[in-house]
C-alpha positions as CSV (number, residue, x, y, z in Angstrom):
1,X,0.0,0.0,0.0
2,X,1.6,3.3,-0.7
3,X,1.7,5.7,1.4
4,X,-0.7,8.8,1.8
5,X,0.5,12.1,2.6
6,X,-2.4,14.0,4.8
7,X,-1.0,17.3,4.0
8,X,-0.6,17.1,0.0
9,X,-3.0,14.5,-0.7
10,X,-0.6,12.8,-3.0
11,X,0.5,8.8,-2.5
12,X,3.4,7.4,-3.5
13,X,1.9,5.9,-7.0
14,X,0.4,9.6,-8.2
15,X,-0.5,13.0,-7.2
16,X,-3.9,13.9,-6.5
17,X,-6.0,17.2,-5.8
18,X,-9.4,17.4,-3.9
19,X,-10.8,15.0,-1.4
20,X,-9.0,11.8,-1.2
21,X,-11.5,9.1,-1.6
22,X,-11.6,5.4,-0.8
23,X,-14.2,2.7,-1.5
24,X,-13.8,-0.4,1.0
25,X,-15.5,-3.7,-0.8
26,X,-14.7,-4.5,-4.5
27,X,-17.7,-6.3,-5.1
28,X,-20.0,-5.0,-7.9
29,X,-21.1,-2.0,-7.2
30,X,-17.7,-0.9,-5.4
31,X,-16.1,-2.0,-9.0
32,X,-19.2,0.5,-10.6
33,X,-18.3,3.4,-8.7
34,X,-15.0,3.0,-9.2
35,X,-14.9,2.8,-12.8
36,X,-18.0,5.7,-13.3
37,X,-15.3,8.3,-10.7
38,X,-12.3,7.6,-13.3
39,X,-15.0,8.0,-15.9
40,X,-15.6,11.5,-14.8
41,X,-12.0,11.9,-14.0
42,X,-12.5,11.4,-10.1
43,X,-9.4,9.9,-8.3
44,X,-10.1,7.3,-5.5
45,X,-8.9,4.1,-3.9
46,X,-10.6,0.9,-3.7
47,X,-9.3,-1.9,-1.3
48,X,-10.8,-5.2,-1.5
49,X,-9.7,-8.1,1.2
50,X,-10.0,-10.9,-1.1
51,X,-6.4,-11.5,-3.3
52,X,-7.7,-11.2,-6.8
53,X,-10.7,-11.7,-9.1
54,X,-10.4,-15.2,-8.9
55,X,-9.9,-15.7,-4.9
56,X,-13.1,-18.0,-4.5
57,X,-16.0,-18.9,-6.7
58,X,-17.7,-15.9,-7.7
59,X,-21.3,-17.2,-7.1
60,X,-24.2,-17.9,-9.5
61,X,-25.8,-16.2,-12.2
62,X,-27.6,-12.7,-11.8
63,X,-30.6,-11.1,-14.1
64,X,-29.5,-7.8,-14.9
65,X,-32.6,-5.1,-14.8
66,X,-33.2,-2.1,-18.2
67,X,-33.3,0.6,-15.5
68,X,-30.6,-0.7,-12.7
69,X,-27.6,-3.3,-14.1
70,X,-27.6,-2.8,-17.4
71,X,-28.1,1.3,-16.8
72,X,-25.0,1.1,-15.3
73,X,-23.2,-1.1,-17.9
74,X,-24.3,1.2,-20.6
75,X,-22.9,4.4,-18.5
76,X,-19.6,2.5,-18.3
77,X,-19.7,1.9,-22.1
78,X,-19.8,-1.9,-21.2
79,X,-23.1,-2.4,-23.0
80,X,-21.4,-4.3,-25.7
81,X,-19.2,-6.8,-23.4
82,X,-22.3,-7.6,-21.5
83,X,-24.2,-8.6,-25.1
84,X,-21.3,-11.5,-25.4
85,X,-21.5,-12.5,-21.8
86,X,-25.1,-12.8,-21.1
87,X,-27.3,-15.9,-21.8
88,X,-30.8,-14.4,-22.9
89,X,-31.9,-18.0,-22.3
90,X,-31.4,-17.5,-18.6
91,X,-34.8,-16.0,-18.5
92,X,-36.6,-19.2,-18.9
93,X,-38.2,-19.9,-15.3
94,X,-40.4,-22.4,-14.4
95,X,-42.3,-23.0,-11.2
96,X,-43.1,-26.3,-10.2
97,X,-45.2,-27.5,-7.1
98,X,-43.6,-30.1,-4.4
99,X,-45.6,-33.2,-6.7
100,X,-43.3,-31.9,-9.7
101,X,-46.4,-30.3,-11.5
102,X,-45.9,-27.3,-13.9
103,X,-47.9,-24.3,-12.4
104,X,-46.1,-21.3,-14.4
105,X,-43.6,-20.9,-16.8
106,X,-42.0,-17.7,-18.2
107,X,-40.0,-18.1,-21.4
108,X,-39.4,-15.2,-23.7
109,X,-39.4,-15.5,-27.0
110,X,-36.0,-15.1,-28.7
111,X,-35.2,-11.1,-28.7
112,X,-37.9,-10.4,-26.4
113,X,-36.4,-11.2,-22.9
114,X,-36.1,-7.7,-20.7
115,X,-34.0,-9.3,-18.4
116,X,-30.7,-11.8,-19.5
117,X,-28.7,-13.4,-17.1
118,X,-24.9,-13.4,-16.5
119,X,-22.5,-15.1,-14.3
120,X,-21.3,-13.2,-11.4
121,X,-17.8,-13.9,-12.0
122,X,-18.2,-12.2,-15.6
123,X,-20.0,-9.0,-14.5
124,X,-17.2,-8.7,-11.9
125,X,-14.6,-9.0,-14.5
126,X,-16.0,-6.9,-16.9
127,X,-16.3,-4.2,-14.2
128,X,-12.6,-4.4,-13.2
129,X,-11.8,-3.7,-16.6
130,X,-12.9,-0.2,-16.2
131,X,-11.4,0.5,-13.0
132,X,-7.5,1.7,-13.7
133,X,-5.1,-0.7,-11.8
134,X,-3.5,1.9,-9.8
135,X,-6.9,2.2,-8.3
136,X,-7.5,-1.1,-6.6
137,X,-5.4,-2.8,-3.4
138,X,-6.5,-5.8,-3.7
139,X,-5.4,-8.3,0.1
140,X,-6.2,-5.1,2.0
141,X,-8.7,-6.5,4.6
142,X,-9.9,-3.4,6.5
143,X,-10.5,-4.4,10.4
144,X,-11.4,-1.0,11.7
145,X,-12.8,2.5,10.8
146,X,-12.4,5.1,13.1
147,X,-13.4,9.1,12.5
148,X,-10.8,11.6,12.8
149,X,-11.0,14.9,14.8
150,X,-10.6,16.8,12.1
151,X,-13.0,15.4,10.1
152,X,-12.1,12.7,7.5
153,X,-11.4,8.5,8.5
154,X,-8.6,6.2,9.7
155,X,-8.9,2.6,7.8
156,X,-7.1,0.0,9.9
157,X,-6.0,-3.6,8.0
158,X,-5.6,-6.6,9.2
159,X,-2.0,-6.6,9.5
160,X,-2.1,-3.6,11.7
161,X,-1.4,-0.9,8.7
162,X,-3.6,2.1,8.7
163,X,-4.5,5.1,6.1
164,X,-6.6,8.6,6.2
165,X,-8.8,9.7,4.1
166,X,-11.2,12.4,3.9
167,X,-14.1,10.6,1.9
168,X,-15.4,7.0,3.0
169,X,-17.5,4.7,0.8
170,X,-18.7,1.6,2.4
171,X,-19.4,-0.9,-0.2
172,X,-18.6,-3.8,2.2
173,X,-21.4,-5.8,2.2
174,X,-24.3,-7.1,4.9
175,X,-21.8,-7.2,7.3
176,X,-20.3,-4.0,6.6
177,X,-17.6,-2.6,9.1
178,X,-18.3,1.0,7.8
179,X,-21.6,1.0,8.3
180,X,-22.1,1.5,12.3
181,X,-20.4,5.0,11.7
182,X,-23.7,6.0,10.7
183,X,-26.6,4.0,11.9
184,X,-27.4,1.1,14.3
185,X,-29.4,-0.8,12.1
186,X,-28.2,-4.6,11.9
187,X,-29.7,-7.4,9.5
188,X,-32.1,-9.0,10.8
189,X,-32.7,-13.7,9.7
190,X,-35.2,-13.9,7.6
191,X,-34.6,-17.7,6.7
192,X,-31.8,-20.5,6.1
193,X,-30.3,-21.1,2.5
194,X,-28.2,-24.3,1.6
195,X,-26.4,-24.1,-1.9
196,X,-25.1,-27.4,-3.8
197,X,-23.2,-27.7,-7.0
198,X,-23.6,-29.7,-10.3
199,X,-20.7,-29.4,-12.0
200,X,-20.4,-30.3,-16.1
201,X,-24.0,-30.6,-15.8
202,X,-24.7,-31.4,-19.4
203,X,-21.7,-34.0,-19.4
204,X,-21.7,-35.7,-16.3
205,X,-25.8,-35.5,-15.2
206,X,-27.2,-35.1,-18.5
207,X,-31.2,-36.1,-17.6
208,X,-30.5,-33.0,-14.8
209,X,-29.5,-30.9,-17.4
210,X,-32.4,-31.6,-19.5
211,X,-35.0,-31.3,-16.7
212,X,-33.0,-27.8,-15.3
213,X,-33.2,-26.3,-18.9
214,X,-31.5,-23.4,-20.1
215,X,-32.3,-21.0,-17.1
216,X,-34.2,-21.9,-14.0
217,X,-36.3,-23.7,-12.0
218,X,-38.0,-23.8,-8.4
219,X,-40.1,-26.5,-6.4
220,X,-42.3,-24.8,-3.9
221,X,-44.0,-26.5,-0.9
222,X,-44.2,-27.3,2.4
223,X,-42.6,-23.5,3.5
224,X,-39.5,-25.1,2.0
225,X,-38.3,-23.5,-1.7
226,X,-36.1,-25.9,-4.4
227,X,-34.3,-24.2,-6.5
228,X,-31.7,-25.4,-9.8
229,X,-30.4,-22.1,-11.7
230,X,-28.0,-22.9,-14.8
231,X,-24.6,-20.8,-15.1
232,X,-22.9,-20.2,-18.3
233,X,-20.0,-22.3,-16.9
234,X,-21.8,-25.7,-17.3
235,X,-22.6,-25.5,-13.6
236,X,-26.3,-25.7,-12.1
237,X,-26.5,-24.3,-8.3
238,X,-29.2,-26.6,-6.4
239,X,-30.3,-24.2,-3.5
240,X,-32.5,-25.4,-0.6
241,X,-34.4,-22.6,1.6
242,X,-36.1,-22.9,4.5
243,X,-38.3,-20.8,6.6
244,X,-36.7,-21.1,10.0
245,X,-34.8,-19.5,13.1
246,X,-31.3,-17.7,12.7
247,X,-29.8,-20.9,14.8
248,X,-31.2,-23.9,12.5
249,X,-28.1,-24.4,10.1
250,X,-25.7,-24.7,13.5
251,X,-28.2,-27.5,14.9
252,X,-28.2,-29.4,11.8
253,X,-25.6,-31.9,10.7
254,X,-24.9,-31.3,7.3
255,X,-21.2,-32.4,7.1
256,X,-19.2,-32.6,3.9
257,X,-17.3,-34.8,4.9
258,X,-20.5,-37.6,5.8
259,X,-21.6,-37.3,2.2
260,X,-23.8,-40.1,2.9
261,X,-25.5,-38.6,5.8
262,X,-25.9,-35.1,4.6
263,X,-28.1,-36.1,1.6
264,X,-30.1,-38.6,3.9
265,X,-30.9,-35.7,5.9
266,X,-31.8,-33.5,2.6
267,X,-34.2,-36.3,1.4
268,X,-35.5,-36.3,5.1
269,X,-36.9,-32.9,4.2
270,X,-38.4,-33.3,1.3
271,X,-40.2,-36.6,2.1
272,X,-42.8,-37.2,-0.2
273,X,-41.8,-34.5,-2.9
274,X,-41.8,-36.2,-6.5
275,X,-38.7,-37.7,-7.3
276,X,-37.8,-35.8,-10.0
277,X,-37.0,-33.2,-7.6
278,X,-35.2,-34.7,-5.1
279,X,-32.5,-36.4,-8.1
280,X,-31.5,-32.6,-7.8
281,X,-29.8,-33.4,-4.6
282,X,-28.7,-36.7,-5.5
283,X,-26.8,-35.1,-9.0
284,X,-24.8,-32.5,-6.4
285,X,-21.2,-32.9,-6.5
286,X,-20.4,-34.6,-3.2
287,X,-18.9,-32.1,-0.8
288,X,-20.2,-29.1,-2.2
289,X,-22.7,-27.9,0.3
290,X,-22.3,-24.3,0.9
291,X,-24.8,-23.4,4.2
292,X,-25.7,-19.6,5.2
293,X,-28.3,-17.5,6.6
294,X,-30.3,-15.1,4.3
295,X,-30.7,-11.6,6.0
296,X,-31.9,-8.2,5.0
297,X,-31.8,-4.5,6.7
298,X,-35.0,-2.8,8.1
299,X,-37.1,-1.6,4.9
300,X,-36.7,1.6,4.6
301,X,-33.3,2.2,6.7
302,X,-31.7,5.4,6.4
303,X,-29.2,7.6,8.8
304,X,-28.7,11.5,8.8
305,X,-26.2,12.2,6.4
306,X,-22.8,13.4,7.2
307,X,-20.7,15.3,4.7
308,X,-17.2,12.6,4.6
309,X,-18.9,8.9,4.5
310,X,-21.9,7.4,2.9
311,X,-23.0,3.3,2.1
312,X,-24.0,1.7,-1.1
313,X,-25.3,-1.9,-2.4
314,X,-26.1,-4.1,0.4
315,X,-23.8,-2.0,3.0
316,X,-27.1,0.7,2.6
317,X,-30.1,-1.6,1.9
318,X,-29.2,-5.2,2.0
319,X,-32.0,-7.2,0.4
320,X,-33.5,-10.5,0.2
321,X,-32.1,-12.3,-2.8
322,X,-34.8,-12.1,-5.1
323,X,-32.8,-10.3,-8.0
324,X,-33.0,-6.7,-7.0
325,X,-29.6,-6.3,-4.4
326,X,-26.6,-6.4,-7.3
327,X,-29.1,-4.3,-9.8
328,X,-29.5,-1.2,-6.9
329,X,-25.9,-1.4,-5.9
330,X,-25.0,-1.0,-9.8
331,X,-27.2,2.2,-9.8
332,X,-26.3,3.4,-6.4
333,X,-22.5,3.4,-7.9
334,X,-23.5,5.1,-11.0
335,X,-25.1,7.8,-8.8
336,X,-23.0,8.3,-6.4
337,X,-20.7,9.1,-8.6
338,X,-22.2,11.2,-11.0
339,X,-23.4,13.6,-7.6
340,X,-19.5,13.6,-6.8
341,X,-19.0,14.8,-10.2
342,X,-21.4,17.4,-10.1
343,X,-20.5,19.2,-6.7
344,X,-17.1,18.6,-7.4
345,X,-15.1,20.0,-3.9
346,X,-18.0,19.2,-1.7
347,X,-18.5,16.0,-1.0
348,X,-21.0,16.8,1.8
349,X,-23.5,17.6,-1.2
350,X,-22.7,15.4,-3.0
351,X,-23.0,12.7,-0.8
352,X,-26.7,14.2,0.8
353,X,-27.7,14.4,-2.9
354,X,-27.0,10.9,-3.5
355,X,-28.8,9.8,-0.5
356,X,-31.9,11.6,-1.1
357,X,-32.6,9.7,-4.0
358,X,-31.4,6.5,-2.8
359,X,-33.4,6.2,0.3
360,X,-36.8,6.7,-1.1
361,X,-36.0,4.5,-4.5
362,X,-34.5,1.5,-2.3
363,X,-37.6,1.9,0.4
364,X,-40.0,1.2,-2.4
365,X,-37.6,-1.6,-3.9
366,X,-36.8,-2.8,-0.5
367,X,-40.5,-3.6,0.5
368,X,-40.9,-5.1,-3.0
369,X,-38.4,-7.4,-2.5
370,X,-39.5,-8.2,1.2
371,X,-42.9,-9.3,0.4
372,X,-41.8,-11.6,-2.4
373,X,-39.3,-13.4,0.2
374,X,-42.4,-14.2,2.1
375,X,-44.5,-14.8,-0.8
376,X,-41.8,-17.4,-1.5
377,X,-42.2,-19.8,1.4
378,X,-45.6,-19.4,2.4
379,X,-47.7,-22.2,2.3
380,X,-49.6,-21.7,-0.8
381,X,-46.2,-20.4,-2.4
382,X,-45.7,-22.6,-5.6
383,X,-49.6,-21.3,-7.1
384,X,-48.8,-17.7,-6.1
385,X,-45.9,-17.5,-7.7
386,X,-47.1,-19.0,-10.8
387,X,-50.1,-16.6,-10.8
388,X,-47.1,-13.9,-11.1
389,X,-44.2,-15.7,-13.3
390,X,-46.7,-18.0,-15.4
């Protein structure tokens, strides 16, 4: 990490006038704001703890929204890297009830679809190539944020280096470290999610791949949701969610290394679904069960603004995962930085500007996204959602 003179504002890579600005969290819409500030010729600093792109897999597949995602890829003159990434095919969803019957399908036709899909590990990569390397510190796991008297904030990493800076974006995620500098609010469980992994689906599970299709697919019933979501990788992501407390996964004993045992106790809870469904579990590679809690932020969280630090993406309005968290975080990063832009010296208006907007736009989108997490495990879920989707 170079170091950061308080009095010139210059580090030892480049000078730089005006506030000095970091991002913490290089996940997508830390990579947006950083490439829209070079765009409009806005220094900053991004540090990311993970080691490079390719640290750990990058997750599934994401739809990318007209007036959010692909907004923002269009702004970044990405709009023509994103055509040869996404699969328009990933639209195709069906919903399916827990005896395997079809209740709702939506397929575009071809050229119609709003909405592609795209793996998360392209959209990232296409985002870092806007973002200038000298920009982003990538290992730099920041532990602590403290204020300064003088206004501004100290970063502390995890090996006990710190840095100053006047302007602080927290783009850090659910958990975000920067966050508590402006409100208490704290996610609250909303359920329990367990993702498993078909690898070289169409090669090695072929009748999977076939019944998956090219996009998605979920099983509702019983308060319990059954997902299978294609990548453009060859991979499908089984996902199980469950409608429980914040302490179910810890009780459970879903071991990787008891293979045996952890899809026994899978098919244990989904006894009498139709078979069809429950081969989804059976295709998973063995070992691959990833288990986490699914939270969100109060709807309509917000804080009084203060002129040197501000949130975005989930670090502001974490979501459930129903399609609208890495969409808003693309947009928040596109607007944030255009308000910088535009009360250029100031980052007090800037930063109240950009908050104005996104409070009341990710309130709205917020309780959106809230009621369709509970419209998805209720007990009449599966015909619900196919009055919606079909």
């Amino acid at each position: 990490m170079s170091a950061i003179n308080r009095k010139t504002g210059q580090t030892g890579q480049t000078g730089q006038t005006g506030p000095r600005i970091v991002i913490v969290g290089g996940g997508i819409g830390g990579l947006v704001l950083a490439g829209m500030l070079h765009r409009h010729g806005v220094a900053a600093t991004l540090y990311e703890r993970d080691a490079g792109l390719d640290a750990h897999a990058p997750g599934g597949s994401l739809d990318l929204h007209p007036e959010s995602g692909q907004r923002a890829l269009d702004e970044l003159e990405l709009t023509a890297g994103f055509q040869a990434e996404a699969r328009p095919e990933g639209e195709d969803l069906r919903i399916l009830d827990r005896a395997g019957k079809l209740l709702g399908r939506r397929a575009p036709e071809p050229g119609d679809g709003t909405r592609p899909e795209i793996d998360r590990g392209s959209l990232r990569g296409l985002l870092l190539s806007k973002v200038p390397d000298c920009t982003i510190r990538w290992g730099r796991h920041v532990t602590g944020v403290e204020p300064l008297p003088a206004g501004g904030h100290r970063l502390t990493f995890a090996d006990g280096a710190q840095s100053d800076w006047d302007v602080l974006v927290g783009a850090d995620g659910g958990r975000s470290r920067v966050r508590p500098l402006l409100t208490g609010a704290r996610p609250v469980h909303l359920s329990a999610c367990l993702q498993l992994t078909i690898t070289e689906a169409d090669l090695r599970r072929p009748r999977i791949s076939r019944f998956v299709g090219p996009g998605s697919l979920m099983a509702l019933g019983d308060n319990l949701n059954l997902g299978a979501q294609r990548s453009g990788d060859g991979t499908i992501r089984v996902s199980v969610t469950v409608r429980t407390d914040d302490g179910w996964i810890g009780r459970q004993r879903f071991d990787n290394g008891d293979w045996t045992g952890t899809v026994a106790r899978l098919h244990d809870m989904f006894a009498g679904w139709d078979p069809e469904l429950t081969a989804l579990i059976d295709a998973c590679d063995p070992g691959s069960l990833i288990a986490r809690n699914i939270e969100a932020l109060p709807v309509g969280t917000r804080w009084s603004s203060h002129p040197d630090v501000t949130l975005l993406g989930d670090a502001a309005h974490l979501m459930p995962p129903v399609g609208e968290g890495a969409n808003q975080a693309m947009l928040d990063g596109v607007l944030l930085a255009r308000a910088i832009a535009e009360h250029a010296g100031d980052p007090g208006a800037a930063i109240a500007a950009y908050e104005t907007e996104m409070f009341e736009r990710t309130a709205e989108i917020g309780a959106g996204s809230a009621q369709m997490e509970q419209l998805g495990l209720a007990p009449d879920a599966a015909e619900r959602m196919a009055a919606i989707f079909g």
